[in-house]
N, C-alpha and C positions, 0 to 999 in steps of 0.2 A: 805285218812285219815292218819295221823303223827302215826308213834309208839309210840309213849309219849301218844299220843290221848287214843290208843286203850289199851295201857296198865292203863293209868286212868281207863279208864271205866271196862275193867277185875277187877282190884282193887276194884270197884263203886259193881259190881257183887260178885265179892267174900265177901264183909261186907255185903250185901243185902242176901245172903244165911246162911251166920253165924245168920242174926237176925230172921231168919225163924225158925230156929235149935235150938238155945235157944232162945226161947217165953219164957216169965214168965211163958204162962200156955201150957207149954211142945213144945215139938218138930212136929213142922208143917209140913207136906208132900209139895211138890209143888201144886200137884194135889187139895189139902185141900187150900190151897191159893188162888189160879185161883179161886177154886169156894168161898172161901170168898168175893175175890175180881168182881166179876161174868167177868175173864180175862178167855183167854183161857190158857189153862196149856205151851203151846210153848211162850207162852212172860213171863211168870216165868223162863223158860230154858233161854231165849236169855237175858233176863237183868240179870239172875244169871250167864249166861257164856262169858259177856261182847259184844254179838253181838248185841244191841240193845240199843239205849241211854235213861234212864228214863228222861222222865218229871218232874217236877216240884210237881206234881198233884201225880205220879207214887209213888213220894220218899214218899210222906204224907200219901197215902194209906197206903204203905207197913208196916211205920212205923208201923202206928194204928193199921191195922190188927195182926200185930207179939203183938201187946200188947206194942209197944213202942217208945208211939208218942215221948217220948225226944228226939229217936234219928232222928225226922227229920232235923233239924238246923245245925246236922252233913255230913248229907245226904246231903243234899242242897250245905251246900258248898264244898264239893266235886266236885259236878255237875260243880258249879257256877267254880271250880278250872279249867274246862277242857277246859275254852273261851280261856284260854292263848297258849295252843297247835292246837287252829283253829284258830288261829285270821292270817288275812292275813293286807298289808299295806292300805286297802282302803275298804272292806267289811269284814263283821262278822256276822257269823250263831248264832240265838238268835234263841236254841228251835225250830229248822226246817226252822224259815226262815232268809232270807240275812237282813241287814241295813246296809246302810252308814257309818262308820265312818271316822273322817275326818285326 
């Protein structure tokens, strides 16, 4: 994994814990998230401390649960930012798995 990679996704993590912090309707524990999201509380830790890559699915929870589904669209493209730091000249990881590109 590129340092550019792994420092996007710290960044991805670090905006994922701020919208936990300020919820509209207060300040979320992780523990209180997990079980909103029925995750286990260690994939709260790893996508807030950048060792784990969200989904697609992951960023839209998160939003909604913190109270703030606008910032999915932000989220997203984040994520969607991070193809550029994996992309190699003949395959690219989409989401866990390989494709073609030509």
């Amino acid at each position: 994994m590129s340092t550019d990679y792994q420092k996007a996704r710290e960044a991805l993590g670090l905006r994922l814990r701020e919208l936990r912090e300020s919820s509209p309707h207060g300040r979320i524990t992780g523990t209180a998230l997990a079980e909103r999201l029925g995750w286990g509380q260690s994939k709260i830790s790893k996508l807030e401390n950048g060792r784990q890559t969200a989904t697609p699915d992951d960023l839209r929870q998160w939003a909604e649960a913190t109270g703030q589904p606008g910032t999915y669209e932000e989220l997203h493209g984040r994520l969607k930012g991070f193809e550029r730091h994996i992309r190699s000249p003949s395959w690219t990881v989409y989401w866990g798995s390989w494709a073609w590109t030509p």
